[in-house]
Backbone bond lengths (Angstrom), bond angles and torsions (degrees), N, CA, C in turn:
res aa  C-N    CA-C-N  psi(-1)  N-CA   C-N-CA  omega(-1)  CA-C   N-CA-C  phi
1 X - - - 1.453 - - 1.527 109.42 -
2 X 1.393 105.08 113.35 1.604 97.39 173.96 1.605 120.94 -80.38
3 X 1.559 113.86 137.75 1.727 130.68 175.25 1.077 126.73 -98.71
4 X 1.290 113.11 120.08 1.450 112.93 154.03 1.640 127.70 5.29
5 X 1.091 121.50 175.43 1.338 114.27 155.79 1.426 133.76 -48.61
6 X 1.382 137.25 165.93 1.347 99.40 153.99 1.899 106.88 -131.67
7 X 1.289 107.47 -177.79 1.411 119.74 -166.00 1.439 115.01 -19.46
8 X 1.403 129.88 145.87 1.340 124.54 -172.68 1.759 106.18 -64.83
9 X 1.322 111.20 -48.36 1.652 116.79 -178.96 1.296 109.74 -41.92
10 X 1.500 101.93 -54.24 1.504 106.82 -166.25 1.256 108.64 -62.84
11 X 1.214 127.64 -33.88 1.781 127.25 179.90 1.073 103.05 -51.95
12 X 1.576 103.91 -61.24 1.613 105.29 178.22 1.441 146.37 -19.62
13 X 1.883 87.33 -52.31 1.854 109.08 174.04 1.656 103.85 -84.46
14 X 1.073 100.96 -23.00 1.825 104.64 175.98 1.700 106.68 -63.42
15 X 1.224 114.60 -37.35 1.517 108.80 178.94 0.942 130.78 -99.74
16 X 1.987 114.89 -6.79 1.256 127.71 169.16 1.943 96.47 -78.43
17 X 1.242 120.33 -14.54 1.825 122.96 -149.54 1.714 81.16 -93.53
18 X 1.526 112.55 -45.16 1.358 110.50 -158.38 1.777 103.29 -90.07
19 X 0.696 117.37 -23.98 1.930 122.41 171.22 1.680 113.33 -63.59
20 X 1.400 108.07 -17.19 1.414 123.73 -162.83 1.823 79.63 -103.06
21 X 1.395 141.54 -70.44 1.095 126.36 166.91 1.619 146.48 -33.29
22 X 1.560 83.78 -22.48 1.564 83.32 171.64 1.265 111.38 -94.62
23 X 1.553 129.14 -22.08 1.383 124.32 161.07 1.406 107.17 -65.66
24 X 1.007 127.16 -24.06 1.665 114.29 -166.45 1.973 92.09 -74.86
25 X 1.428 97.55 -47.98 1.683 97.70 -165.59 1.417 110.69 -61.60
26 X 1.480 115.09 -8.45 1.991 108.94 -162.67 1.647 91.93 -108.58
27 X 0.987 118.69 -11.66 1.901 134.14 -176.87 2.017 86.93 -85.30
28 X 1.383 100.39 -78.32 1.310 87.39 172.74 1.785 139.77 -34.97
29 X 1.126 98.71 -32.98 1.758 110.99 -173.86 1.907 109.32 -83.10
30 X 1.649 95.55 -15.47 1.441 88.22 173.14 1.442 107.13 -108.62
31 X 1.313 116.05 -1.86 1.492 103.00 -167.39 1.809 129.27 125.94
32 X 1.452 108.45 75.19 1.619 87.14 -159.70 1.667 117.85 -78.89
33 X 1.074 108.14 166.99 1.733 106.70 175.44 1.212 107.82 -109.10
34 X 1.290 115.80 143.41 1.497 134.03 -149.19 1.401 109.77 -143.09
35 X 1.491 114.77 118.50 1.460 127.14 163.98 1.303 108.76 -130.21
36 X 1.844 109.40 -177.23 1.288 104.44 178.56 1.511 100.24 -125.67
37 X 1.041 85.93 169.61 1.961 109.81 177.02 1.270 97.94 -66.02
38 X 1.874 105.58 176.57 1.530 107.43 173.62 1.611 99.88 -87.14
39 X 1.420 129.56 -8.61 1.226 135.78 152.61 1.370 136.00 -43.10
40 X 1.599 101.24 -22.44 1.328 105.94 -170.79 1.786 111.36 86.81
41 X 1.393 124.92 -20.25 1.646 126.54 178.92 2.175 94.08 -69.49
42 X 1.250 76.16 145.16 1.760 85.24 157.74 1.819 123.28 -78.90
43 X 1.316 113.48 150.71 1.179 137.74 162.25 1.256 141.73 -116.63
44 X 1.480 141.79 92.28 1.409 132.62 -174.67 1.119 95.75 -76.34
45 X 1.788 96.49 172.53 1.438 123.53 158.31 1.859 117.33 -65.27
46 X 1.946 110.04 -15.57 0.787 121.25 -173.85 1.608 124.52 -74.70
47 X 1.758 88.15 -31.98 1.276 101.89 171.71 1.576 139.75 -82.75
48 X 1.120 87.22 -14.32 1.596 121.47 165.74 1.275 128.01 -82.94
49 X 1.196 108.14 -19.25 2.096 120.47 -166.45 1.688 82.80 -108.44
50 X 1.665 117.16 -34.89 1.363 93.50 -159.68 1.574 119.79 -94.85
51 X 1.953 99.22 -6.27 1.640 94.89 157.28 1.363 117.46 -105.98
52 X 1.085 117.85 24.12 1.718 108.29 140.96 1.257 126.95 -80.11
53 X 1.301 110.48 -24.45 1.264 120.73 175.76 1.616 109.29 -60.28
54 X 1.189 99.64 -75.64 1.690 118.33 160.14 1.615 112.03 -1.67
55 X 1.497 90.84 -68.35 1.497 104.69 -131.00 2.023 77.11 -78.89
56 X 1.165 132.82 -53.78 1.282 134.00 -176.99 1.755 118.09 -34.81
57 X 1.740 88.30 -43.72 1.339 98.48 -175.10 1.407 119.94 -72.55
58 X 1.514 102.93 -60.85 2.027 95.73 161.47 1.453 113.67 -50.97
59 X 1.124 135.09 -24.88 1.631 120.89 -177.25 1.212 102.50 -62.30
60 X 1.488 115.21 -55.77 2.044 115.77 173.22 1.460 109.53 -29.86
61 X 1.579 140.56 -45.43 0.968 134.03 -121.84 1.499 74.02 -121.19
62 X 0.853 138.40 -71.26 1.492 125.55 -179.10 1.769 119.86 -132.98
63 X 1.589 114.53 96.50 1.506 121.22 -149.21 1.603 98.73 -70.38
64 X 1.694 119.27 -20.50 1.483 122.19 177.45 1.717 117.00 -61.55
65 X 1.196 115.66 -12.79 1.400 126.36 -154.49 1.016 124.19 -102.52
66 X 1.768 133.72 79.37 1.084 145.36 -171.97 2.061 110.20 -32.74
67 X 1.456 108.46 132.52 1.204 119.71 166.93 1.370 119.71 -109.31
68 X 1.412 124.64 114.45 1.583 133.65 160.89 1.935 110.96 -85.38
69 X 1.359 89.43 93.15 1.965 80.15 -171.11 2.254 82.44 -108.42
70 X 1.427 86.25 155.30 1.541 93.05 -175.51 1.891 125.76 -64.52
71 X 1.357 85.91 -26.11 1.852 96.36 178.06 1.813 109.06 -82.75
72 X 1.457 113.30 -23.04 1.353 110.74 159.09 1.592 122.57 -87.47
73 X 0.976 108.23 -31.41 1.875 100.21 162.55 1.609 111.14 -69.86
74 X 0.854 122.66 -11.91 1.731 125.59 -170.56 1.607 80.69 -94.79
75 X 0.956 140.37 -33.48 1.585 120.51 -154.94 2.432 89.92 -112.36
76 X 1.176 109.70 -3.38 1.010 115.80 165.27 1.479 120.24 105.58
77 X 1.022 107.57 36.01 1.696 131.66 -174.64 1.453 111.31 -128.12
78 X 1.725 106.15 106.70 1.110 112.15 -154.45 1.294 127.12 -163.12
79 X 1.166 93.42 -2.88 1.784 137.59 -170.99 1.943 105.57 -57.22
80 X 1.142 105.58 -39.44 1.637 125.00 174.32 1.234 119.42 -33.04
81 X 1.650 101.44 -62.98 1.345 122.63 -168.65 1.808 120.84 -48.31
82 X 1.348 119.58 -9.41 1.068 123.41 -164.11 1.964 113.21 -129.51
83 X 1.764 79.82 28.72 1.746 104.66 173.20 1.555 91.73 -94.08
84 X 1.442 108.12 155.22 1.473 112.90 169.15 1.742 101.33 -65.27
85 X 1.165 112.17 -47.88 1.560 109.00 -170.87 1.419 88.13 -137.86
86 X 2.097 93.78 133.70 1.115 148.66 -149.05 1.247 127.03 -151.06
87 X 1.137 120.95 118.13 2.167 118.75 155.83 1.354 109.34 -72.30
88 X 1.164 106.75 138.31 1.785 114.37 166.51 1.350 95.45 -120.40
89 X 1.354 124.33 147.63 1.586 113.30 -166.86 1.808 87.28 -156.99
90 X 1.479 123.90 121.37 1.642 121.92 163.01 1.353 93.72 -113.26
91 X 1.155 100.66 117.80 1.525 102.80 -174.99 1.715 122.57 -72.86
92 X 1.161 98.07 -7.50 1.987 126.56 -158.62 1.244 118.53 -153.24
93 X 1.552 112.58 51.58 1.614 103.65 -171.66 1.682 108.82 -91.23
94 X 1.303 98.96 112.42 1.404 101.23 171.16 1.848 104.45 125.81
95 X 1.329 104.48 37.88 1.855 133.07 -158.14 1.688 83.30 -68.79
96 X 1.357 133.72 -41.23 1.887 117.37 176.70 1.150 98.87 -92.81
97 X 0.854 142.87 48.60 1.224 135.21 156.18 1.813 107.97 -143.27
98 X 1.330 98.70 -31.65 2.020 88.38 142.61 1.155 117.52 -81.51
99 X 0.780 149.07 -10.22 1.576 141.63 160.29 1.397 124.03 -93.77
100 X 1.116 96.63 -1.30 2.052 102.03 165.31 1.352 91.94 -99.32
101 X 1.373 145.21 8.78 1.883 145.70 -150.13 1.546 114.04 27.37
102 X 1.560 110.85 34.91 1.741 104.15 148.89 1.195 135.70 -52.97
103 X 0.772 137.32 142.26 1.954 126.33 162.24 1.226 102.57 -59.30
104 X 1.095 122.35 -49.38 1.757 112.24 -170.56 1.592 131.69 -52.93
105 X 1.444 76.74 74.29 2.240 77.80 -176.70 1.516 91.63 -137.80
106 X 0.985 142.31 173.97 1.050 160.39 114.01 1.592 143.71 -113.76
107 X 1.589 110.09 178.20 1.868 96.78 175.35 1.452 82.22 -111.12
108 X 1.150 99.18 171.15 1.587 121.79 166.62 1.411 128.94 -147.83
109 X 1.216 119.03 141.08 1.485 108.22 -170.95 1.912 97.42 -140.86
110 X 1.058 108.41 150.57 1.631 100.19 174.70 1.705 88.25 -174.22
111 X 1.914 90.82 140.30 1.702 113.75 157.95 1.131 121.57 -81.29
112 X 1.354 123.48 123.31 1.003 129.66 176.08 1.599 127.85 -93.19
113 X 1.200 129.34 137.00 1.655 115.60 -154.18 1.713 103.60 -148.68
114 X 1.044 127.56 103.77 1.228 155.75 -179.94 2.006 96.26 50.68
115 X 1.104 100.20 78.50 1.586 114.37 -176.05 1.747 113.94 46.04
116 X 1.173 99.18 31.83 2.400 108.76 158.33 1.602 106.88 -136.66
117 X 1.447 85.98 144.77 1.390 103.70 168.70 1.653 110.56 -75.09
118 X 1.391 106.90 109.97 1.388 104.12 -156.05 1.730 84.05 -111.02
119 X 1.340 145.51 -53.08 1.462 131.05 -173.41 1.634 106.21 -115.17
120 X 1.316 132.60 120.00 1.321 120.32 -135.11 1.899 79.39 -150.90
121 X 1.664 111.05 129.05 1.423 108.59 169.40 1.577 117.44 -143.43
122 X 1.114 122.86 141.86 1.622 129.88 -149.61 1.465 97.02 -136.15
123 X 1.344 107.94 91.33 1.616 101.89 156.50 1.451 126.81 -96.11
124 X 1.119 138.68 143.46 1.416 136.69 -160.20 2.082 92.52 -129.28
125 X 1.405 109.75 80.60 1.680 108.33 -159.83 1.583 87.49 -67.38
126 X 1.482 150.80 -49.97 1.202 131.80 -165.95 1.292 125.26 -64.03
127 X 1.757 120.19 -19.77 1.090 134.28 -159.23 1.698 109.42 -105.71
128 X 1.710 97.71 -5.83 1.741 105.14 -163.87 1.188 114.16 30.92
129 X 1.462 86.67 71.58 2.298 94.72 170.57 1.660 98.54 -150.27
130 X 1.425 96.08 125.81 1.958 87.83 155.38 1.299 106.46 -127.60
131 X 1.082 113.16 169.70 1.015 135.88 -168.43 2.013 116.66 -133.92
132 X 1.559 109.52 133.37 1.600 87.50 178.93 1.453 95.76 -170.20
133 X 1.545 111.85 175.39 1.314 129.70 -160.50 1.311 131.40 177.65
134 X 1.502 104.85 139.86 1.471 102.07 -161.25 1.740 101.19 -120.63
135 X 1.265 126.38 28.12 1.295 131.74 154.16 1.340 109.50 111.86
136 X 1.851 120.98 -37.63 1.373 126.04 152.85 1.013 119.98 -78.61
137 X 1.340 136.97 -51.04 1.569 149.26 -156.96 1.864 108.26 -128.56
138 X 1.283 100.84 139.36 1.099 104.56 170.15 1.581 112.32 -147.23
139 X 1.533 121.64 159.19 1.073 139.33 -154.03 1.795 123.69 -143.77
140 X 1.579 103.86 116.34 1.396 93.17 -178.43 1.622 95.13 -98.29
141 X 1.507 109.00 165.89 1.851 120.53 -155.48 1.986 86.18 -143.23
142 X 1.553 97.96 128.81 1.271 101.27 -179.69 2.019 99.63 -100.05
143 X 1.203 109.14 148.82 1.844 92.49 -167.48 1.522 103.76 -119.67
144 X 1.594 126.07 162.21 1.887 107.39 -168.48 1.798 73.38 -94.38
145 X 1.321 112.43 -137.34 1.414 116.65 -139.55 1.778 96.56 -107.42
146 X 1.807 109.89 -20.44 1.026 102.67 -177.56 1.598 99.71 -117.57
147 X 1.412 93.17 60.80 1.496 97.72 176.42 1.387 140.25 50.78
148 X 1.459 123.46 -1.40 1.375 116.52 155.64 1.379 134.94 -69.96
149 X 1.020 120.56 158.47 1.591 111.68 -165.03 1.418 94.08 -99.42
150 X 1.575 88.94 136.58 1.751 117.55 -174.89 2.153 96.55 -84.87
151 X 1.241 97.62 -59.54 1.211 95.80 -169.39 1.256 104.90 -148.37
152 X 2.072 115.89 159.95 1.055 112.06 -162.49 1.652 92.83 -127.59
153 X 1.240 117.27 144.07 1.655 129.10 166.07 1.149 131.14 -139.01
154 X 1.431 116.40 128.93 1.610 125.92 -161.96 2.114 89.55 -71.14
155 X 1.225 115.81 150.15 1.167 135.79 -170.27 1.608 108.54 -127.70
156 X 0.691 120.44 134.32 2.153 136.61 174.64 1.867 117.36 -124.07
157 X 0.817 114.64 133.95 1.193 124.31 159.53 1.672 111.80 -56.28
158 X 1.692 111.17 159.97 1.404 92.02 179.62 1.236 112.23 -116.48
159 X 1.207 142.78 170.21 1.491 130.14 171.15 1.206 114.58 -74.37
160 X 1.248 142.95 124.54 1.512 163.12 -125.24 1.237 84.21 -104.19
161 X 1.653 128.08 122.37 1.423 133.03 162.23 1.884 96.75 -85.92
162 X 1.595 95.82 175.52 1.416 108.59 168.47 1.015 109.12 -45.16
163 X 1.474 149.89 -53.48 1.465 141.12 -164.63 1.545 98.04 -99.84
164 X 0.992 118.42 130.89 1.517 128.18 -178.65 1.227 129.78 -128.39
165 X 1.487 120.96 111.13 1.478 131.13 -128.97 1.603 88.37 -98.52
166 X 1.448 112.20 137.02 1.456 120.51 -166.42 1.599 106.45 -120.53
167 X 1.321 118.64 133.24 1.312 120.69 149.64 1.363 142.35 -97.40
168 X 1.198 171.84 167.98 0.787 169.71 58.55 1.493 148.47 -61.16
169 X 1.139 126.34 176.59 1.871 120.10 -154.34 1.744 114.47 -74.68
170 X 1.533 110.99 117.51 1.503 101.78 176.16 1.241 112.22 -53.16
171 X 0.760 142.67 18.87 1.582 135.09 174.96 1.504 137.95 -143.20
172 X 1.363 100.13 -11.87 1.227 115.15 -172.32 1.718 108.96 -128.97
173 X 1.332 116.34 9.54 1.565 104.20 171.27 1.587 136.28 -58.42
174 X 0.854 133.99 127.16 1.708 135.70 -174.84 1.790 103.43 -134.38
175 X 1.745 86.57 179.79 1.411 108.34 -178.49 1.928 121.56 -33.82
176 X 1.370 93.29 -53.27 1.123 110.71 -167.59 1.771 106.96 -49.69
177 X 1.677 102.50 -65.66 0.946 91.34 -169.69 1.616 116.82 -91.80
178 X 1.285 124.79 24.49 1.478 129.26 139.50 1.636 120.14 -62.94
179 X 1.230 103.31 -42.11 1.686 101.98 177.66 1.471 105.69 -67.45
180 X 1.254 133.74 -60.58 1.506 151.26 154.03 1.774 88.21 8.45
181 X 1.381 108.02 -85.95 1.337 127.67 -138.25 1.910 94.36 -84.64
182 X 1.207 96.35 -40.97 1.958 83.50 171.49 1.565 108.10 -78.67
183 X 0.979 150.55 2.82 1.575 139.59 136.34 1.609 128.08 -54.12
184 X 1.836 104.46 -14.52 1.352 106.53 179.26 1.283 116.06 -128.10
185 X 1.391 139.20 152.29 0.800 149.64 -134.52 2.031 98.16 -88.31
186 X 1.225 116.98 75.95 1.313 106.85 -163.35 2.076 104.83 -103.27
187 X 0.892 110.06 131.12 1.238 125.36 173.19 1.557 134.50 -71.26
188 X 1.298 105.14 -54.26 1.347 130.20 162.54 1.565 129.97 -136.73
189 X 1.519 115.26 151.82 1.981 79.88 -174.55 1.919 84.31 -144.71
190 X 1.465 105.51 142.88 1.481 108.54 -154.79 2.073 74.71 -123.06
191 X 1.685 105.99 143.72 1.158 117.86 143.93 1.476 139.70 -116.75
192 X 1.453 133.27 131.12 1.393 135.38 -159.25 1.529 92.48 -144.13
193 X 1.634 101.98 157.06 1.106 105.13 167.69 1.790 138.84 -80.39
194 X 1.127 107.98 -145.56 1.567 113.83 174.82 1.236 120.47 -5.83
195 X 1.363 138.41 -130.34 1.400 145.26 -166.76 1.901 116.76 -79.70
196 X 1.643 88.19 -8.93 1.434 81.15 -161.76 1.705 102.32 -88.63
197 X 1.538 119.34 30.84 1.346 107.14 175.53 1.877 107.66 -111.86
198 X 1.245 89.61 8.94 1.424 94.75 141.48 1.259 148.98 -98.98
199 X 1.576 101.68 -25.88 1.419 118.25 158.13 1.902 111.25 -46.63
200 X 1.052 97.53 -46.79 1.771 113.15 -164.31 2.164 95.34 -59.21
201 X 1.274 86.31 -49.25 1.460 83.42 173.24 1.702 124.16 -55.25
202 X 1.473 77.85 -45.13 2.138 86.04 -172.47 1.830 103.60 -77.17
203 X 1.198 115.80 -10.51 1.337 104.67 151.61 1.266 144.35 -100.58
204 X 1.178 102.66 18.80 1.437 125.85 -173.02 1.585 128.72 60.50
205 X 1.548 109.28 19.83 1.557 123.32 154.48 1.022 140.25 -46.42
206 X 1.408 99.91 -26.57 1.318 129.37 -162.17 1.867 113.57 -144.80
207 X 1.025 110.81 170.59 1.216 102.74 -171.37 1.907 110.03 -141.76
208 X 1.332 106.66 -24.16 1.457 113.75 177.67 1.410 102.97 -152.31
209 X 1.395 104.39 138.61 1.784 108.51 158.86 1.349 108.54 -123.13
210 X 1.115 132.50 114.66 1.668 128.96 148.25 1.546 113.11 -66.30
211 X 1.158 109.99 135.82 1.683 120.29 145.48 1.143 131.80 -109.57
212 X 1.351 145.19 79.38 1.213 145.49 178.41 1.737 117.91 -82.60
213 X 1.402 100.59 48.14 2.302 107.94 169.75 1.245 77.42 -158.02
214 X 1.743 93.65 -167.18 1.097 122.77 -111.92 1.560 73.83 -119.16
215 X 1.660 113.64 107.13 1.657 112.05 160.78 1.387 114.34 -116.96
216 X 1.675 119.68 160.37 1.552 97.51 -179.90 1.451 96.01 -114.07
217 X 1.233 118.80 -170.07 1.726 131.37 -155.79 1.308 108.06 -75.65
218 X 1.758 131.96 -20.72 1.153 136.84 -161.54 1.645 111.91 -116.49
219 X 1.911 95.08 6.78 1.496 115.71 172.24 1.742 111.88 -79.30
220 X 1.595 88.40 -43.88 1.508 117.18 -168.95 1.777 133.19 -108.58
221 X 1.651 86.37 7.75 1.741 65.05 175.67 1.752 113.90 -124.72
222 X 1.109 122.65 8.37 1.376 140.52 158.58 1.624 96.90 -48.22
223 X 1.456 118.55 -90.93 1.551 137.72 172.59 1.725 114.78 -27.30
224 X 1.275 110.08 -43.52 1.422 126.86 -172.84 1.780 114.38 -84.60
225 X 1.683 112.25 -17.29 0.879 122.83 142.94 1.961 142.16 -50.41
226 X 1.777 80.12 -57.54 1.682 89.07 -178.29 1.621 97.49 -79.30
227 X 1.565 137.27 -31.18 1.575 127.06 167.21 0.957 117.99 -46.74
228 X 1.990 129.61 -52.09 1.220 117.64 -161.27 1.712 108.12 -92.84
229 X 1.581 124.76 17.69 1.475 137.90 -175.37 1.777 91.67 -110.42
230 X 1.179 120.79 -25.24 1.242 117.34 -170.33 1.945 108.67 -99.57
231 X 1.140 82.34 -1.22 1.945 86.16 154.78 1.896 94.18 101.47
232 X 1.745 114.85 2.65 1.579 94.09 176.22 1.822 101.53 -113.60
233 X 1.297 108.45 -137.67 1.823 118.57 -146.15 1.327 110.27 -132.42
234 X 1.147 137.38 -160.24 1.469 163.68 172.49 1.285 123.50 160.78
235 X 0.973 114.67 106.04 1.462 128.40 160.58 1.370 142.17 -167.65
236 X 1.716 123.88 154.27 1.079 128.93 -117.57 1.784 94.17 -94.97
237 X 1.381 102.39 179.85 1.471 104.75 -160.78 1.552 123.69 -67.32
238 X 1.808 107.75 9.66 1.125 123.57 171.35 1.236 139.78 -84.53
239 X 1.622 95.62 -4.08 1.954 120.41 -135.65 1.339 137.04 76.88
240 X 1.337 113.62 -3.87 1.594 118.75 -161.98 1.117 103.48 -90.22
241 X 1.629 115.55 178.12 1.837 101.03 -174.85 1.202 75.05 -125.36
242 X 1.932 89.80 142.23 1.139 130.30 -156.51 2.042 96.59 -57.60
243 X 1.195 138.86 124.27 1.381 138.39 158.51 1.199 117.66 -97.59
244 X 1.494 87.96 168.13 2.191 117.73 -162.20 1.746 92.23 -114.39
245 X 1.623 86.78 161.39 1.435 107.71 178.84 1.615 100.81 67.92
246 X 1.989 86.80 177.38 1.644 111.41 -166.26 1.483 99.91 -139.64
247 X 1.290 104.12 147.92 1.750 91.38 176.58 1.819 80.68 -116.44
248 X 1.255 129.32 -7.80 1.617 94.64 167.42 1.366 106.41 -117.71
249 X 1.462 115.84 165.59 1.367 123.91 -150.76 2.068 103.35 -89.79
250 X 0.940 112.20 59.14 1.578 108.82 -162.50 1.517 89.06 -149.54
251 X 1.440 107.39 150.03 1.469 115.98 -172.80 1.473 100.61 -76.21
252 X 0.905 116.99 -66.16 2.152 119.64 -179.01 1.626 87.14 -14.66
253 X 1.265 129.36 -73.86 1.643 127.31 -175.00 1.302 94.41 -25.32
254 X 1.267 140.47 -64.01 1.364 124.27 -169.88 1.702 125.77 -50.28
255 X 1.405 107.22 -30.91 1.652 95.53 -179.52 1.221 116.51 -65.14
256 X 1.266 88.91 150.43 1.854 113.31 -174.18 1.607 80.66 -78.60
257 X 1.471 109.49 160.28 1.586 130.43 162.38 1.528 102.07 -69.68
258 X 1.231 127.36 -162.36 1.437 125.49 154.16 1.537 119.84 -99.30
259 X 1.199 129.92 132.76 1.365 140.85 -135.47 1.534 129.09 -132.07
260 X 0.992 158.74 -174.92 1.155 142.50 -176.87 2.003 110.71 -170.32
261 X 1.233 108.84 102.30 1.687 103.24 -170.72 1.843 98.02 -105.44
262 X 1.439 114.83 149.13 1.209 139.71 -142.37 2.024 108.73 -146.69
263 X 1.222 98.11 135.73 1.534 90.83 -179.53 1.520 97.34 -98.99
264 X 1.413 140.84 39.44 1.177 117.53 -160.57 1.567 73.12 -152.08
265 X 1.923 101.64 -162.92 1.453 95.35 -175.80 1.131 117.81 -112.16
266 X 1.342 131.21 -157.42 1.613 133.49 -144.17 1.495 89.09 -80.33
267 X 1.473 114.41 -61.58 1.595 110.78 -164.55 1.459 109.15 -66.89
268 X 1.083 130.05 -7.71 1.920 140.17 -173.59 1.397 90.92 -70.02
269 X 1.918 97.40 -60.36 1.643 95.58 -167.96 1.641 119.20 -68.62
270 X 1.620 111.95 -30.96 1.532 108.13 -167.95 1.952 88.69 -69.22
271 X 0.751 98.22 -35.54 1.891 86.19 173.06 1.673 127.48 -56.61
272 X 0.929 96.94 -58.77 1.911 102.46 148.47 1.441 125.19 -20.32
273 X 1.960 83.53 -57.98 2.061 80.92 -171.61 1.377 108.07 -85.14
274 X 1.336 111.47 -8.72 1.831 115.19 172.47 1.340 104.24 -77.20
275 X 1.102 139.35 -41.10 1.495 146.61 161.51 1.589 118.50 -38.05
276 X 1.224 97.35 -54.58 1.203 117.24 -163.75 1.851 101.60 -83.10
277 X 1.122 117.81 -11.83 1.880 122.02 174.49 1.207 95.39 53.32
278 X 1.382 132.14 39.95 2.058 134.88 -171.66 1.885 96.99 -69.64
279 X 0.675 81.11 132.33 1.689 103.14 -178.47 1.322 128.11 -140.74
280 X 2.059 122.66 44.14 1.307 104.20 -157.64 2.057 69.87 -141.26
281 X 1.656 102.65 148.32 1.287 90.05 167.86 1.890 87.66 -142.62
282 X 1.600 91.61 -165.96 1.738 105.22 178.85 1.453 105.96 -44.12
């Protein structure tokens, strides 16, 4: 179903999300440079050029408004996160898998508003898809080649039949969440990278994602935005819905618990994880 416009803000982060893609794609076409963290994760120049970009551009839009972008908490800037309202911004989610030349990366940017991803935007620049959401409504955006958006469409979750088609992370699947998914009645099970296996949910491709590792807050709340605007859930292996921000000033505050997002609703899913006897935490 095609929509209207949507919210002025959200355009906003839609063109700060997609300006950050076209640097990522022209960095890509010459060649990116690649190191690693003291973590051992990779780092481009891409990921680095494209939250400065970011981070300049939301400051224009509101200079009061603390930013948590992932290449400044990695370098120890992080202090933000524990504002009621907040940007979380990964400028490069899905950095091995741009550097293997997948499509599956995206930027992400999302406001955060008394611990929810309340305006949440997902561009996928190789795949010309965004994705976005403002907590009721959400919208996938088809893009021409230099990234403007061709067309815009309101997106829904679907109602979860008996067999319920599962995704999870090309790269990071394990035990855990194999046991997870053979306790439930799964039909088909699709893998994609970075943020966009939430998208898959909020369009009703998909129907469940587990995560059972180790993600941090600026992995997950862009994606978790356009899911919970597209009518589904998130939450962690307790029942709770999954929350934003840190009240202490240290990055560990940022990890998500391990989590579970759903195209259906809260009580569908806490039934799942009662089904499912899930028993695995941080």
């Amino acid at each position: 179903m095609t929509e209207g416009p949507a919210p002025a803000l959200l355009k906003q982060i839609e063109s700060i999300a997609l300006a950050a893609g076209r640097l990522i794609l022209e960095i890509q076409r010459g060649g990116a440079a690649v190191q690693n963290k003291g973590d051992g994760s990779p780092v481009t120049d891409a990921d680095l050029l494209a939250e400065e970009l970011i981070t300049r551009e939301l400051q224009r839009i509101d200079p009061s408004l603390p930013i948590v972008g992932e290449e400044a908490a990695s370098a120890g800037d992080f202090s933000g996160a524990s504002a009621r309202t907040f940007f979380l911004v990964d400028p490069l989610d899905g950095t091995k898998e741009f550097v293997r030349g997948s499509a599956d990366f995206t930027v992400n940017i999302c406001l955060v508003e008394n611990g929810r991803p309340q305006l949440g935007v997902v561009v996928a620049p190789a795949r010309r898809e965004l994705f976005s959401g403002d907590g009721s409504i959400s919208y996938k955006c088809t893009l021409s080649n230099d990234l403007s958006i061709r067309g815009r469409s309101r997106i829904a979750t679907a109602t979860p039949a008996s067999a319920l088609s599962a995704v999870a992370s090309a790269s990071h699947e394990n035990a855990a969440t194999k046991d997870f998914l053979d306790k439930l009645p799964i039909g088909k099970k699709l893998s994609v990278g970075s943020s966009l296996k939430f998208c898959l949910v909020a369009t009703g491709e998909a129907d469940i994602y587990p995560r059972f590792g180790t993600t941090m807050q600026w992995d997950t709340a862009a994606g978790d935005a356009v899911l919970r605007g597209a009518g589904g859930c998130t939450l962690t292996c307790d029942g709770r819905e999954l929350a934003y921000g840190a009240k202490r000033p240290e990055k560990k505050a940022l990890q998500n618990p391990y989590f579970v997002s759903f195209g259906g609703s809260v009580e569908a899913l806490r039934k799942l994880l009662r089904v499912s006897a899930l028993e695995v935490s941080v």
